[in-house]
C-alpha positions as CSV (number, residue, x, y, z in Angstrom):
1,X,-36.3,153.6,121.2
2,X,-38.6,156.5,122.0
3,X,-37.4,158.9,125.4
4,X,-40.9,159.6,126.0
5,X,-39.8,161.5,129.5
6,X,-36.6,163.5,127.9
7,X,-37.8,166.8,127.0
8,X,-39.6,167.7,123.8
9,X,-43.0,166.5,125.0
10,X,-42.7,167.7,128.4
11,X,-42.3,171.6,127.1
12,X,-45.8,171.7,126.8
13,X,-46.7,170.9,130.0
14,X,-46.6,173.4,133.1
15,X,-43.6,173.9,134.6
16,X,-41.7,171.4,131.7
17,X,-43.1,168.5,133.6
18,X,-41.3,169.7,136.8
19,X,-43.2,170.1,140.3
20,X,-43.5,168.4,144.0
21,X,-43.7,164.8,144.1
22,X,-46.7,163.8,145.9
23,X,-45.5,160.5,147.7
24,X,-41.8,161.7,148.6
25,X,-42.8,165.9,148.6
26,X,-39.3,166.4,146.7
27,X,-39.3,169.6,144.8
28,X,-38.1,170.3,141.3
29,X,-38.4,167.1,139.7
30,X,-39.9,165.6,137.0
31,X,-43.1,164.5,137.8
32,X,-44.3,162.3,134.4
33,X,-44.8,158.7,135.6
34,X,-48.5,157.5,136.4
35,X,-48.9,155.2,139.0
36,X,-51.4,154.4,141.2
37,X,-50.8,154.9,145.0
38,X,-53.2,153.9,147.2
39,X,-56.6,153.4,144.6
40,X,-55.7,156.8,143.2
41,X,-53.5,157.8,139.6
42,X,-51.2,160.0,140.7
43,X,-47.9,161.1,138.6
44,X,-44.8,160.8,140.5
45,X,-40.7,160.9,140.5
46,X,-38.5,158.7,138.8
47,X,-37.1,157.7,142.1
48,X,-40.3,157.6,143.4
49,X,-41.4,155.1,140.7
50,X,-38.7,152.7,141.1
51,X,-39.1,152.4,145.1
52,X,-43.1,151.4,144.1
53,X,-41.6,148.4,141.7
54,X,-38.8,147.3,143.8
55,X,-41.4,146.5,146.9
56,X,-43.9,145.1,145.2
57,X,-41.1,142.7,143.4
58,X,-39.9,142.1,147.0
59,X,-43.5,141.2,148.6
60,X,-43.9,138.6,145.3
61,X,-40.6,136.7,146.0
62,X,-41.8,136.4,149.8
């Protein structure tokens, strides 16, 4: 299986893929998953990423 987010492909982007996360503002992390927030593509955290899918699971058990 492929680690798309691991290393070798993020050394060609600026700052190796690292910056400030737009939703939560942290700084220093990797910022390589698209999502869309709010009608725009944005790339955000891990963490970030996994708080989107975890409510939007929750609001389709309800």
């Amino acid at each position: 299986m492929s680690k798309a987010h691991r290393g070798k492909g993020l050394r060609e982007t600026a700052g190796h893929g690292r910056g400030t996360c737009p939703v939560c503002k942290r700084e220093g992390v990797k910022i390589v998953y698209e999502q869309e927030v709010e009608g725009q593509k944005l790339k955000i955290c891990k963490t970030c990423k996994a708080t989107l899918a975890n409510k939007k699971a929750a609001a389709a058990v309800k």
